[in-house]
Every structure is written in C-alpha cells, then in structure tokens.
Biopython code that builds the backbone (N, CA, C, O; Angstrom):
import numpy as np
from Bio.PDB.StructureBuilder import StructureBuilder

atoms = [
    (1, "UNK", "N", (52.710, 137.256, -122.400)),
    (1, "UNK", "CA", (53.662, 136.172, -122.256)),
    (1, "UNK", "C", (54.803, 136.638, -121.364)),
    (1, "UNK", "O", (55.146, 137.820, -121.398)),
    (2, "UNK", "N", (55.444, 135.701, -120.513)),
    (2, "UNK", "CA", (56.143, 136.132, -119.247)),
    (2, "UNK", "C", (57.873, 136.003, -119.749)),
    (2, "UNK", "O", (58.115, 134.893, -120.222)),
    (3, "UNK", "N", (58.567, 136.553, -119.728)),
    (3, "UNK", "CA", (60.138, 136.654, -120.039)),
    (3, "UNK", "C", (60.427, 135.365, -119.452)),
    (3, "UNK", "O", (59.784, 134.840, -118.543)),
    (4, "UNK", "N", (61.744, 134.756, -120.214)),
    (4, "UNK", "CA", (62.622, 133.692, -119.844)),
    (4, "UNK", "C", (63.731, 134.319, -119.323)),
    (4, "UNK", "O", (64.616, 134.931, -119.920)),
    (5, "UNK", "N", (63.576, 134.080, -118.016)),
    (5, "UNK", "CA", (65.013, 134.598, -117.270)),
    (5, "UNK", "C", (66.217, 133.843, -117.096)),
    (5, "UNK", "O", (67.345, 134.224, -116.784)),
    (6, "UNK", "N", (65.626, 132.332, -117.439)),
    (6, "UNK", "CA", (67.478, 131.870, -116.973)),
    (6, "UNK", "C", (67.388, 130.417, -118.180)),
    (6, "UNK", "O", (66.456, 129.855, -118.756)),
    (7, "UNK", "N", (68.821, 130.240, -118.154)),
    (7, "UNK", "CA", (68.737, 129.115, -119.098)),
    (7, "UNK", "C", (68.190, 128.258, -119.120)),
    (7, "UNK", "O", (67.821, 127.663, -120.132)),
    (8, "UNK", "N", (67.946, 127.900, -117.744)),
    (8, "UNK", "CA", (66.978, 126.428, -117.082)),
    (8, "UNK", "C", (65.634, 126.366, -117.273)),
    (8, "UNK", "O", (65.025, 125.299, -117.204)),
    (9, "UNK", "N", (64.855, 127.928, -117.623)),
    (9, "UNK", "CA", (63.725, 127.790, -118.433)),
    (9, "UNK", "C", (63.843, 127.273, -119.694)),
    (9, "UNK", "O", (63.542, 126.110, -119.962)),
    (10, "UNK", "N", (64.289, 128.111, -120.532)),
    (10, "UNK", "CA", (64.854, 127.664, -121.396)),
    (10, "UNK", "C", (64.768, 126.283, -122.272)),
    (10, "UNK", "O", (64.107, 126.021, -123.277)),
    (11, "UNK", "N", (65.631, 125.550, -121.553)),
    (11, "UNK", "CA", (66.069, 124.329, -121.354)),
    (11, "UNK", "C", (64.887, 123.012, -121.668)),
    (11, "UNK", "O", (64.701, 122.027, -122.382)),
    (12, "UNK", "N", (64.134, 124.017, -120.293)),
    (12, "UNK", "CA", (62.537, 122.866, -120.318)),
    (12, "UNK", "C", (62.206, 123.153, -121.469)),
    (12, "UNK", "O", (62.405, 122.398, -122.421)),
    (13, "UNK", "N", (61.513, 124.567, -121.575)),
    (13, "UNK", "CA", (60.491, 125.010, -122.907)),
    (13, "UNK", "C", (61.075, 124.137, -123.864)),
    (13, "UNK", "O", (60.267, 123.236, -124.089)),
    (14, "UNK", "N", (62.597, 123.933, -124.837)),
    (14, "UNK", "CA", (62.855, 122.789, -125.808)),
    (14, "UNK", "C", (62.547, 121.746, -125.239)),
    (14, "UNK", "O", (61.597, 121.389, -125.936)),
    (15, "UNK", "N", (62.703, 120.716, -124.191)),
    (15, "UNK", "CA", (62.314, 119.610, -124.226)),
    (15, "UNK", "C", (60.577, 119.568, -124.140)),
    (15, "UNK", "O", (60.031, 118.635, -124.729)),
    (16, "UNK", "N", (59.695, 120.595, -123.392)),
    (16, "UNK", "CA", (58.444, 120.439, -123.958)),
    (16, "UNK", "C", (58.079, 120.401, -125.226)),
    (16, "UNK", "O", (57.220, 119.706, -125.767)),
    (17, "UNK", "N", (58.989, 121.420, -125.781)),
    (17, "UNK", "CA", (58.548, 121.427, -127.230)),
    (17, "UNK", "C", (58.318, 120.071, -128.128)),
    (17, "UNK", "O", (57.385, 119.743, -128.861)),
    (18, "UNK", "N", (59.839, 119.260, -127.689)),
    (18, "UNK", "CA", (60.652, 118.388, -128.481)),
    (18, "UNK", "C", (59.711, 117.353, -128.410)),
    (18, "UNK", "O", (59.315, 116.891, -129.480)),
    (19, "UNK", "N", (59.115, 116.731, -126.968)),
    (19, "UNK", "CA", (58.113, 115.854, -126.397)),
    (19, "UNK", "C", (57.154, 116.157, -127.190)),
    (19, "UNK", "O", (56.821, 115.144, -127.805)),
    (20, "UNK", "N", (56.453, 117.189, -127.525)),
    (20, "UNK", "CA", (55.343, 117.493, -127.917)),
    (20, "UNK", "C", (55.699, 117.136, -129.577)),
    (20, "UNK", "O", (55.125, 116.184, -130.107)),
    (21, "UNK", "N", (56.469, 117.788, -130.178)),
    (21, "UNK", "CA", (57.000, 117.148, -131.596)),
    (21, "UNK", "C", (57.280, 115.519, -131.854)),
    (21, "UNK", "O", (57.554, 115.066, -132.966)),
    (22, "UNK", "N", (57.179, 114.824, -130.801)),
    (22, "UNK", "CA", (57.508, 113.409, -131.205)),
    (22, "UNK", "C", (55.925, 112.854, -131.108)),
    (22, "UNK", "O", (55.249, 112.291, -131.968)),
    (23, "UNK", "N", (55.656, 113.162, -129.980)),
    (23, "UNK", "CA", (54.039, 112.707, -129.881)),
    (23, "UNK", "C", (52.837, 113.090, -130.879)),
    (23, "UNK", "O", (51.699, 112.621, -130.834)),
    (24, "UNK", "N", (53.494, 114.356, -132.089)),
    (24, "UNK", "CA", (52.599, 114.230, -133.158)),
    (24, "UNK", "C", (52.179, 113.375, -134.003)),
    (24, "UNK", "O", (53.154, 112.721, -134.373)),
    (25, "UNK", "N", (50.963, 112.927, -134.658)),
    (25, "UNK", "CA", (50.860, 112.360, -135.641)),
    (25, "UNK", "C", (50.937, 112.508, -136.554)),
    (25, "UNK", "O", (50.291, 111.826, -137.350)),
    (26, "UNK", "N", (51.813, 113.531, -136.968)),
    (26, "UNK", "CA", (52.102, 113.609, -138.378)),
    (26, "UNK", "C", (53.214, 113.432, -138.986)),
    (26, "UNK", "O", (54.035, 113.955, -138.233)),
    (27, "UNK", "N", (53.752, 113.030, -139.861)),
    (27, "UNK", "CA", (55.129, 113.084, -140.293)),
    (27, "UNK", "C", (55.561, 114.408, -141.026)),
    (27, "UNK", "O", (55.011, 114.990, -141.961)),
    (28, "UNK", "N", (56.637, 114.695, -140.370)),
    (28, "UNK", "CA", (57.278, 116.224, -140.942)),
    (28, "UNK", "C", (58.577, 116.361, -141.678)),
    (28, "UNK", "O", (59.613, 116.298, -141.018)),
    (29, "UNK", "N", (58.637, 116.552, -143.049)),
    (29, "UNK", "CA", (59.647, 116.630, -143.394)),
    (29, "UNK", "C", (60.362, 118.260, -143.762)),
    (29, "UNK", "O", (59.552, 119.168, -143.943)),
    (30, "UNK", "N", (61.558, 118.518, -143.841)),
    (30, "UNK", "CA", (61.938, 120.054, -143.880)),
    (30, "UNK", "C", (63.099, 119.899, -144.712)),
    (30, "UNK", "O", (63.943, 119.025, -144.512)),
    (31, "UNK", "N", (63.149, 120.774, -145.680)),
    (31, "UNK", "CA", (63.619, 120.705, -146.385)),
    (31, "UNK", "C", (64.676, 121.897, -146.547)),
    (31, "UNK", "O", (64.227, 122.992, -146.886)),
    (32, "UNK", "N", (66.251, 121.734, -146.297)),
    (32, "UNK", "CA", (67.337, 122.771, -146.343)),
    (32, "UNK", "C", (67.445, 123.679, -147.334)),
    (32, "UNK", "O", (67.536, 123.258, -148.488)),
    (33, "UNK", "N", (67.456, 125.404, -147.019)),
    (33, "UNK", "CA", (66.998, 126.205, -148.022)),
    (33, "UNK", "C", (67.746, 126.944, -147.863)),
    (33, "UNK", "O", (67.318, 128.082, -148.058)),
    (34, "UNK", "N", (69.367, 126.853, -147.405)),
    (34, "UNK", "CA", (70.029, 128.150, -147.347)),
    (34, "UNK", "C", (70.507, 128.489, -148.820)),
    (34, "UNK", "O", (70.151, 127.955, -149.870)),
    (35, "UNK", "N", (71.319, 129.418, -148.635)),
    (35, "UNK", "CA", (71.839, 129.464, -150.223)),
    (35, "UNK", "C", (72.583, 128.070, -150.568)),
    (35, "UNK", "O", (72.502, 127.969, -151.792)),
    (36, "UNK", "N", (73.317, 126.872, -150.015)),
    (36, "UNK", "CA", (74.409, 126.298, -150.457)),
    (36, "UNK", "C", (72.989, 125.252, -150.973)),
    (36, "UNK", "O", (73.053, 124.651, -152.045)),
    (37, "UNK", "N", (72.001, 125.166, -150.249)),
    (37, "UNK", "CA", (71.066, 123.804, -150.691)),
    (37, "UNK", "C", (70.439, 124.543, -151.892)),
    (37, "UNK", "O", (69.985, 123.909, -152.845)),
    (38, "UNK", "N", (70.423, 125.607, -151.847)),
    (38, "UNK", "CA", (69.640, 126.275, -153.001)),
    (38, "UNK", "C", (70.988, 126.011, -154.582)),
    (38, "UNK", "O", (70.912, 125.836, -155.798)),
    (39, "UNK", "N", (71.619, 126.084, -153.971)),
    (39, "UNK", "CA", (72.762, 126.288, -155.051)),
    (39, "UNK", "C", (72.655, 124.800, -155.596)),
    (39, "UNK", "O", (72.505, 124.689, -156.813)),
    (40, "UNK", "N", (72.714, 123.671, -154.848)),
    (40, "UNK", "CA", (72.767, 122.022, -154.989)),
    (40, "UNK", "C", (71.567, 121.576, -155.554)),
    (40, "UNK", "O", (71.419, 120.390, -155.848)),
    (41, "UNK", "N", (70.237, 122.862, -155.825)),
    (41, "UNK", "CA", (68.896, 121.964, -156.250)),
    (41, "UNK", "C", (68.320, 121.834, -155.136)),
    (41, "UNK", "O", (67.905, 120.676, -155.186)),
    (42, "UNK", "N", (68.027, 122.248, -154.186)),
    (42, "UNK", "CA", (67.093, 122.438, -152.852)),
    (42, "UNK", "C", (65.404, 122.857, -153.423)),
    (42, "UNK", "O", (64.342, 122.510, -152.906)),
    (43, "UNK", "N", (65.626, 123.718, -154.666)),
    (43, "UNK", "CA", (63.921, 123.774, -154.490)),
    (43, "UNK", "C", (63.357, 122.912, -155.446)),
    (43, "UNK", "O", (62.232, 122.426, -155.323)),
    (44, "UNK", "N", (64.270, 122.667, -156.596)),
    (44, "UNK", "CA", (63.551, 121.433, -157.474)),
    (44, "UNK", "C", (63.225, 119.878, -156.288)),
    (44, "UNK", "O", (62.427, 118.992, -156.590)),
    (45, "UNK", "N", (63.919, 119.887, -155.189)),
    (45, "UNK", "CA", (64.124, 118.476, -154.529)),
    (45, "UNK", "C", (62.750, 118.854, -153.711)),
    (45, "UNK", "O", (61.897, 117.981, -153.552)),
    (46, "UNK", "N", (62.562, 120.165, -153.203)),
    (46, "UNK", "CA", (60.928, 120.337, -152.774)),
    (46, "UNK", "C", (59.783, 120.132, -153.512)),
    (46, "UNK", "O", (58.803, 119.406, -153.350)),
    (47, "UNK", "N", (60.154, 121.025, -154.466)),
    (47, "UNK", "CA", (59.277, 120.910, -155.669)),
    (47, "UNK", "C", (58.534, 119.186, -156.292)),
    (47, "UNK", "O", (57.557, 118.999, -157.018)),
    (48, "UNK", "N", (59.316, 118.351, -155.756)),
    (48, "UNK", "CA", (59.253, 116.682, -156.289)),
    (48, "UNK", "C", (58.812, 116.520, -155.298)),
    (48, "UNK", "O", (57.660, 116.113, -155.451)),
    (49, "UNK", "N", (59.173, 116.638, -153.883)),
    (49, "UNK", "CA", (58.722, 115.982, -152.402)),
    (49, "UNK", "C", (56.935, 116.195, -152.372)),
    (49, "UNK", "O", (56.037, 115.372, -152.193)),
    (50, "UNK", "N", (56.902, 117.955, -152.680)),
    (50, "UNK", "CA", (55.447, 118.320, -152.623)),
    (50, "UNK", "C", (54.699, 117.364, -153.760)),
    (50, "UNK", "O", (53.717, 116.676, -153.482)),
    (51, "UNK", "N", (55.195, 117.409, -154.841)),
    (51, "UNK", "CA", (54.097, 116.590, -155.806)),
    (51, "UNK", "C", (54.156, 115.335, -155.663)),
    (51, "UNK", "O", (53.226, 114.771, -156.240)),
    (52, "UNK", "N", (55.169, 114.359, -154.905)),
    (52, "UNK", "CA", (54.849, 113.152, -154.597)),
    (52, "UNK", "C", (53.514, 113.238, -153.603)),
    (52, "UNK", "O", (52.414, 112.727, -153.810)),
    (53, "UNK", "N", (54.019, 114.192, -152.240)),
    (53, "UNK", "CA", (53.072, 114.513, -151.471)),
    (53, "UNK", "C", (51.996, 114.448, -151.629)),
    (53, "UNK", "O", (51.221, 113.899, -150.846)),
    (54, "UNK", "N", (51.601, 115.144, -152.976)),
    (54, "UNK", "CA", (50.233, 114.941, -153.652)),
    (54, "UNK", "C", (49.555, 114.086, -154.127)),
    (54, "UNK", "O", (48.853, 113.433, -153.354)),
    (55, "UNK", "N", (49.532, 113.855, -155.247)),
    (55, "UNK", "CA", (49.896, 112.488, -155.872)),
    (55, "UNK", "C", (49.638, 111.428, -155.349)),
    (55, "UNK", "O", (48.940, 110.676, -156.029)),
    (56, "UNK", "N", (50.102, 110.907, -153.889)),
    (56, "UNK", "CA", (49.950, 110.147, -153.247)),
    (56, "UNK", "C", (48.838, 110.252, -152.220)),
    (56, "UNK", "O", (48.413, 109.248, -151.650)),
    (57, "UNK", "N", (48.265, 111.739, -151.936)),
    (57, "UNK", "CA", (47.175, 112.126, -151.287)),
    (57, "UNK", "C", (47.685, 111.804, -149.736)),
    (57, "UNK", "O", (47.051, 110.972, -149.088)),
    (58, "UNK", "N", (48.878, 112.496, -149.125)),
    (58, "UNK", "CA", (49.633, 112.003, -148.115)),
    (58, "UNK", "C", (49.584, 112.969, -147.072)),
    (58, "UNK", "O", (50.574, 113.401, -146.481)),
    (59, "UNK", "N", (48.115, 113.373, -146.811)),
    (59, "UNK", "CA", (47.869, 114.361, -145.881)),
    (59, "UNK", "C", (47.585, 114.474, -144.211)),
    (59, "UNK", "O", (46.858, 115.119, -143.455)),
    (60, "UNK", "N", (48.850, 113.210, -144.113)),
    (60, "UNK", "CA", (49.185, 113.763, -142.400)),
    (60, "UNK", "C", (50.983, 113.788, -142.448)),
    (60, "UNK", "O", (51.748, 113.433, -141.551)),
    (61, "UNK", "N", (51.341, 114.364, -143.895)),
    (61, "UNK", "CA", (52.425, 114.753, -143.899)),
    (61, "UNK", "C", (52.851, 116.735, -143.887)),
    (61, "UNK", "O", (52.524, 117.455, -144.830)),
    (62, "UNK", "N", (53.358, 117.095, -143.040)),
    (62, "UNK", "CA", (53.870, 118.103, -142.345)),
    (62, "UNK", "C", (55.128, 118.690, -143.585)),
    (62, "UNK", "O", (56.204, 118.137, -143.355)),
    (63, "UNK", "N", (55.184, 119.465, -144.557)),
    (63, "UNK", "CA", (56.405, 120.033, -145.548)),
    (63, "UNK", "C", (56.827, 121.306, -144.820)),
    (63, "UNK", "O", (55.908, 121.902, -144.256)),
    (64, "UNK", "N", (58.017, 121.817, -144.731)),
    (64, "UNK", "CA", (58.388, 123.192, -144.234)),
    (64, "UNK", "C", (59.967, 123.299, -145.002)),
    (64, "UNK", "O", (60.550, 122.338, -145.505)),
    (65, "UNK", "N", (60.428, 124.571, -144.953)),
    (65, "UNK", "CA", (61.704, 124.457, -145.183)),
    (65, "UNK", "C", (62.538, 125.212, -144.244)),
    (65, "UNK", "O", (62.116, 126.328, -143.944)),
    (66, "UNK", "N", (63.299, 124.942, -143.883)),
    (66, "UNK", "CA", (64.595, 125.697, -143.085)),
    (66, "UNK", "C", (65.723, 126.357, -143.524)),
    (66, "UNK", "O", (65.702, 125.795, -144.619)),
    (67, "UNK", "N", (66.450, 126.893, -143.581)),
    (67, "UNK", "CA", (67.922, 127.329, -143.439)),
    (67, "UNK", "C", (68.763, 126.481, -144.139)),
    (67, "UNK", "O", (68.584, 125.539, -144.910)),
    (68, "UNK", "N", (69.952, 127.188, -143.570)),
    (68, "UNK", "CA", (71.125, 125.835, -144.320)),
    (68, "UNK", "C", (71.102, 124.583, -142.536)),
    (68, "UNK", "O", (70.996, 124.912, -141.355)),
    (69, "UNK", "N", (71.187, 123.812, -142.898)),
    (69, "UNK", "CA", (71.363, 122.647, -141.675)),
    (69, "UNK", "C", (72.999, 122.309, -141.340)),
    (69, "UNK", "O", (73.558, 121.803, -140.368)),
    (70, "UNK", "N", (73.346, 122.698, -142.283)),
    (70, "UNK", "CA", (74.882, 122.656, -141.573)),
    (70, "UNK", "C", (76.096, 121.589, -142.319)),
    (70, "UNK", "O", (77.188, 121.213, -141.893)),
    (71, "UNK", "N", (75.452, 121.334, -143.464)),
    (71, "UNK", "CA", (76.612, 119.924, -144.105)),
    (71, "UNK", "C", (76.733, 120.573, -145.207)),
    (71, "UNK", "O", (76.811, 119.663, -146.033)),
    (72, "UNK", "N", (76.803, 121.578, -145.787)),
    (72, "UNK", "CA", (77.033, 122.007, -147.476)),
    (72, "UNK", "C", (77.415, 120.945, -148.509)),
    (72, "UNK", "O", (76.874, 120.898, -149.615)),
    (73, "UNK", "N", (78.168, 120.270, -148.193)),
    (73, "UNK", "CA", (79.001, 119.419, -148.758)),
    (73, "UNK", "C", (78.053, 118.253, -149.190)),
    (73, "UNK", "O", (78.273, 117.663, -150.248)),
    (74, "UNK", "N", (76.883, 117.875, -148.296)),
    (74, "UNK", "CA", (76.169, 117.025, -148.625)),
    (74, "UNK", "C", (74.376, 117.457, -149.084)),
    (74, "UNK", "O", (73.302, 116.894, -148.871)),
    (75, "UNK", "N", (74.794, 118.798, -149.832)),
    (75, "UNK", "CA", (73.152, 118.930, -149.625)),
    (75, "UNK", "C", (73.012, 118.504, -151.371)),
    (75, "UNK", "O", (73.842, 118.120, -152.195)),
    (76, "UNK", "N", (71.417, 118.809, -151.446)),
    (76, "UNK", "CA", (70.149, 118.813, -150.732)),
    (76, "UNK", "C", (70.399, 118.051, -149.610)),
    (76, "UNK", "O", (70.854, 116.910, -149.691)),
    (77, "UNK", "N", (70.062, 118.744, -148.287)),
    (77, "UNK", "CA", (70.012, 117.864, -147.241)),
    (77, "UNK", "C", (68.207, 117.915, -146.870)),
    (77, "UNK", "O", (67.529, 118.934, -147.006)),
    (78, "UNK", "N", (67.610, 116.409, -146.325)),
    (78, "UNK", "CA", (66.039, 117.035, -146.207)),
    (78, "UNK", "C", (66.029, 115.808, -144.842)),
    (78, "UNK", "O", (66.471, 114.660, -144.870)),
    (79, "UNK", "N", (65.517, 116.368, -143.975)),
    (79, "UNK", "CA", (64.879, 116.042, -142.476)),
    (79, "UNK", "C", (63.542, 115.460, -142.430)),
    (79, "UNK", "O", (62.605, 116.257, -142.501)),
    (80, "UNK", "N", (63.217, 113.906, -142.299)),
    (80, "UNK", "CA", (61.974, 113.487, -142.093)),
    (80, "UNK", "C", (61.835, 112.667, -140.731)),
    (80, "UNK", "O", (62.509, 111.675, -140.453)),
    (81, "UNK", "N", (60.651, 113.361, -139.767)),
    (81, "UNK", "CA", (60.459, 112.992, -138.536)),
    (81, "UNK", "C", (59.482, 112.239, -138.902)),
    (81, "UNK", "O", (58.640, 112.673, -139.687)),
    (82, "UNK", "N", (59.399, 110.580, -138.243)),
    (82, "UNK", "CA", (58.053, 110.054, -137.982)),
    (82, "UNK", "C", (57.781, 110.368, -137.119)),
    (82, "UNK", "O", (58.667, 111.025, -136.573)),
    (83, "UNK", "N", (56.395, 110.207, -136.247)),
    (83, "UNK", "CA", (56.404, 110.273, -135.283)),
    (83, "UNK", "C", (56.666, 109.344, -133.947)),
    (83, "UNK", "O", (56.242, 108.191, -134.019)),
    (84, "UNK", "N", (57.051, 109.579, -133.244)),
    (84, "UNK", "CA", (57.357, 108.915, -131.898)),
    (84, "UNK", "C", (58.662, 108.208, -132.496)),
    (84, "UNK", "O", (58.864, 107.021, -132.238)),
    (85, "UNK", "N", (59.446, 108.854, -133.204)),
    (85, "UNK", "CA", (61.337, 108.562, -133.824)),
    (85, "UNK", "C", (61.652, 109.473, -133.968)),
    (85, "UNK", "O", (61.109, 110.534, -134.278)),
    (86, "UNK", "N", (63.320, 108.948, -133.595)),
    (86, "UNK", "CA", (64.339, 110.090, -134.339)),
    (86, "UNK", "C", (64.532, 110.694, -135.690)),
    (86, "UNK", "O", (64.555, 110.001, -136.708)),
    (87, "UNK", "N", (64.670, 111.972, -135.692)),
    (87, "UNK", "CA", (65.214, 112.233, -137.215)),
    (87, "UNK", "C", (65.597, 111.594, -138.038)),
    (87, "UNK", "O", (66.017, 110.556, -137.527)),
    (88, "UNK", "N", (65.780, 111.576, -139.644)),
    (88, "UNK", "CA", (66.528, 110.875, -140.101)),
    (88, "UNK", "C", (67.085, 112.079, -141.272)),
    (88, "UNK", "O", (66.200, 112.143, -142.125)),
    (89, "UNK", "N", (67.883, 112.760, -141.518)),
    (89, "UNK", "CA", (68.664, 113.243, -142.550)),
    (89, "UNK", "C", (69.115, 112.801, -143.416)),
    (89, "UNK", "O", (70.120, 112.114, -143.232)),
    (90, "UNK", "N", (68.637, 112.962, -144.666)),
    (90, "UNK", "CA", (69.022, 112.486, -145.994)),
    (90, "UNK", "C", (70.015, 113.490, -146.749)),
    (90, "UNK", "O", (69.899, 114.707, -146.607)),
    (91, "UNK", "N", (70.980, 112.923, -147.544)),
    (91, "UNK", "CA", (71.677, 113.586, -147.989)),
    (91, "UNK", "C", (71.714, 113.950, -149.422)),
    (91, "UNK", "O", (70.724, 113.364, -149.859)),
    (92, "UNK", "N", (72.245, 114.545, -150.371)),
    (92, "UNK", "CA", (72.164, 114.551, -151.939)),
    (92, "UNK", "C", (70.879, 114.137, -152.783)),
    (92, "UNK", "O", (70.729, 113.521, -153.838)),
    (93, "UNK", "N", (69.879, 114.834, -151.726)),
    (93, "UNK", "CA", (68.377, 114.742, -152.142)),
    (93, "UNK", "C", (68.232, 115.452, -153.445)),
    (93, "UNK", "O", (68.057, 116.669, -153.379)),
    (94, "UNK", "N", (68.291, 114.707, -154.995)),
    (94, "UNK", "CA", (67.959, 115.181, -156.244)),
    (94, "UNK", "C", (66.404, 114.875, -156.235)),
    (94, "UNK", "O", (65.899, 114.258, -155.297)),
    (95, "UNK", "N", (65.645, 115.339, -157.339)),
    (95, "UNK", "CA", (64.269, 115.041, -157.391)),
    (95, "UNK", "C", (63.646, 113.604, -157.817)),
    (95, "UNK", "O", (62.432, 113.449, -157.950)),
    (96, "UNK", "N", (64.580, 112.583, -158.017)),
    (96, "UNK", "CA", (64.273, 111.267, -158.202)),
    (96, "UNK", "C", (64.698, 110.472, -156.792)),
    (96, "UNK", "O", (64.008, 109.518, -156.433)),
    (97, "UNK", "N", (65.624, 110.810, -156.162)),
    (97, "UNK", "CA", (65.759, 110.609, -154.653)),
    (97, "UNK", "C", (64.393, 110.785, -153.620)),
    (97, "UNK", "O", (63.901, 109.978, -152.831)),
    (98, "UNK", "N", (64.002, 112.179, -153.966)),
    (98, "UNK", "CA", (63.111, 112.132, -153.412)),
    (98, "UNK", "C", (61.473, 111.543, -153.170)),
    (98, "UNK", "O", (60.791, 111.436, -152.150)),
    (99, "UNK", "N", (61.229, 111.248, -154.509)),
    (99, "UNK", "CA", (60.831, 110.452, -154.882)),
    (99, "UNK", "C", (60.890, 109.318, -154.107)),
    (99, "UNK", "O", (60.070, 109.206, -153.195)),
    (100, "UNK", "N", (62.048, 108.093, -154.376)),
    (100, "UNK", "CA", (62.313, 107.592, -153.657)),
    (100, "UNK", "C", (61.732, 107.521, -152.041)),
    (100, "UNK", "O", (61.122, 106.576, -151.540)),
    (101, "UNK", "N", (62.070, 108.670, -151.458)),
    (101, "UNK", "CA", (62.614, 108.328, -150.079)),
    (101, "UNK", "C", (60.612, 108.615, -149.292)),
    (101, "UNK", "O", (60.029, 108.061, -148.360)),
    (102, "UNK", "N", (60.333, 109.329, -149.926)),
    (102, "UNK", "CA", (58.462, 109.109, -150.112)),
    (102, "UNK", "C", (57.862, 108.025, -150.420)),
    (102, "UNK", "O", (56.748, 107.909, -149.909)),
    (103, "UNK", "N", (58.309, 106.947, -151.269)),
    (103, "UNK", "CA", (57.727, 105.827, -151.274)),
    (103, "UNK", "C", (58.883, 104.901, -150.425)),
    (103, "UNK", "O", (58.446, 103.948, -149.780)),
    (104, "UNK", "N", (59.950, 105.093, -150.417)),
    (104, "UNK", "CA", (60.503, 103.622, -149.314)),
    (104, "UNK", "C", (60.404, 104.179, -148.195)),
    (104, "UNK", "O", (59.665, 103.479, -147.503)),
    (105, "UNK", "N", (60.913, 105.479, -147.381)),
    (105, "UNK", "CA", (60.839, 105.491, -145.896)),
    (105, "UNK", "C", (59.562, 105.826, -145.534)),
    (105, "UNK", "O", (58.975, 105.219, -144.639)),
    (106, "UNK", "N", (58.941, 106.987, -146.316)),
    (106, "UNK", "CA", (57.898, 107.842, -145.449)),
    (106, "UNK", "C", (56.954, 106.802, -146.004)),
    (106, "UNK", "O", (57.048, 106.123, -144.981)),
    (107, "UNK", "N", (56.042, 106.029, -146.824)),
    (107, "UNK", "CA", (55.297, 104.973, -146.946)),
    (107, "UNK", "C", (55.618, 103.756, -146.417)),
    (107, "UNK", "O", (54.933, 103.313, -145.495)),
    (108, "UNK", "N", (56.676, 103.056, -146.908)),
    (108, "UNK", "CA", (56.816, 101.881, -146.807)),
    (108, "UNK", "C", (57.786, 101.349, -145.542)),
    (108, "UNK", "O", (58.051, 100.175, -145.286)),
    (109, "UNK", "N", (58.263, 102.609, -144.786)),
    (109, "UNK", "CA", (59.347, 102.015, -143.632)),
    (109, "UNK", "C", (60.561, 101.296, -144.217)),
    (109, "UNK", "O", (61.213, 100.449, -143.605)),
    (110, "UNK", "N", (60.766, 101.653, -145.276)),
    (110, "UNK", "CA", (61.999, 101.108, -145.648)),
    (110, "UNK", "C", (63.493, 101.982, -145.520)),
    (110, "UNK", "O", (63.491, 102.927, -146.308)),
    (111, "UNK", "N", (64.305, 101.917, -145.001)),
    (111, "UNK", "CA", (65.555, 102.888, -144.615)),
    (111, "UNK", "C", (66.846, 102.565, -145.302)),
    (111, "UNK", "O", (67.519, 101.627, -144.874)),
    (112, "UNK", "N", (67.296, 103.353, -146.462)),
    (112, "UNK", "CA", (67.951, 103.306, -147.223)),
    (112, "UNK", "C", (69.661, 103.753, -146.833)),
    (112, "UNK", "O", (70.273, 104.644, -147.421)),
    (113, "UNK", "N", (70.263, 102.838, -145.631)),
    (113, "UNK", "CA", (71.296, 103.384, -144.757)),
    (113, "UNK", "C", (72.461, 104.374, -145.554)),
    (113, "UNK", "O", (73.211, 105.097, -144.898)),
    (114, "UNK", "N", (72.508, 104.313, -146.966)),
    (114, "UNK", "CA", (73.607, 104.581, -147.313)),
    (114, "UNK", "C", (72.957, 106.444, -147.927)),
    (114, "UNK", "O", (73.598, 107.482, -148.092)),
    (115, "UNK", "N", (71.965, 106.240, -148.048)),
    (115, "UNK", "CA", (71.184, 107.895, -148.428)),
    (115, "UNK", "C", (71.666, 108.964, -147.281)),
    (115, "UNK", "O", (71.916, 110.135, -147.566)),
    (116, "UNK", "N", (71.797, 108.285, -145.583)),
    (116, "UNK", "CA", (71.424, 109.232, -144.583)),
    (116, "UNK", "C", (72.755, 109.900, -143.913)),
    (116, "UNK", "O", (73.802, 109.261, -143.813)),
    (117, "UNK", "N", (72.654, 110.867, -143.590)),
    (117, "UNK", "CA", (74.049, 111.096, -142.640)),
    (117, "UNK", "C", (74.017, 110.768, -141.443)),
    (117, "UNK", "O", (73.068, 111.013, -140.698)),
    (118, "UNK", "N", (75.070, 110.164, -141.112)),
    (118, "UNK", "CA", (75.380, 109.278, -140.129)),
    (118, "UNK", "C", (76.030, 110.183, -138.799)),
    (118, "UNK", "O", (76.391, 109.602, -137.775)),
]
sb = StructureBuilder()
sb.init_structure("model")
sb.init_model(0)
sb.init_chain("A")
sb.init_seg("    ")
for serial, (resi, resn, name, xyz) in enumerate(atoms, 1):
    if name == "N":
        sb.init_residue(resn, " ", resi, " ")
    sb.init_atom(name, np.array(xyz, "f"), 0.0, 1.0, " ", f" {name:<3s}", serial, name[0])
structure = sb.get_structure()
C-alpha cells in the first residue's frame, strides 16, 4: 500500500469512503462506548439494540460500537445510517428507547424529532 503524502489525498480517500458508505445496503447503527456512554448505560442500550436486532431477524442491519462521539451530556448517544441518508443521532438511548427507535425509524421510517440531536 502506497503512503498518503498530502492532505488532498487524504481528503478524496474520506469522500470515497463516505460515497461508498451511503451506497451500502445495509443499515448501520454504532453505538457510543467511551467511558461517559458507558457510565450513562451504553452497553445495556446495545445489549437491547442487538436483541431487538434479533428477534426481529433484521439481517441487513450493520451493529458496531465507537468511542465517546462527543455530547456526554446527552449519552447513550447511538448513530443509525440508512442507506443513501444522512446520519441520524439519537440521544438518551435507555434500553426501551431503543427498542423503540428499531421499530419506528430503522423498520417503520418513522422519525421521532425530539429523540435526535439537532
């Protein structure tokens, strides 16, 4: 693999990436795992996402977890990409939320404006 010498590589490689992440068919959700989401209930709020996941037999859905995302104040914070859309960040994801947000957004397209950070 050949070194990235300047930012302007760079630059592209994320927007290939990013292009290539929207054009998937799968829906991906990620779930915030630094210590502050861990501290707020971050793995019980996975722990519910995966067994809805199941449960529902919802296997062109994508689970991962990340880091802290950057809002402490509002976590569980959890990230679900459809595909060919923008993010949507949910905030104060408890394990009945999540719930939730598996059967109204990621099934049913329903968008619960007051759940998301804006």
């Amino acid at each position: 693999m050949s070194k990235i010498t300047s930012l302007l590589e760079l630059v592209d490689i994320k927007k290939a990436m990013l292009a290539q992440m929207k054009e998937s068919d799968r829906t991906k959700i990620v779930v915030g795992m630094g210590t502050c989401g861990i501290s707020a209930g971050a793995k019980e709020t996975a722990i519910a996402l995966q067994k809805e996941i199941g449960e529902r037999s919802l296997d062109h859905i994508q689970m991962s977890i990340t880091g802290c995302i950057g809002l402490c104040v509002q976590e569980p914070l959890v990230e679900v990409q459809k595909p060919g859309r923008e993010a949507v960040v949910f905030k104060l994801v408890d394990e009945e939320r999540a719930r939730q947000i598996i059967e109204q957004y990621v099934v049913n397209d329903l968008l619960n404006e007051d759940w998301i950070v804006k």
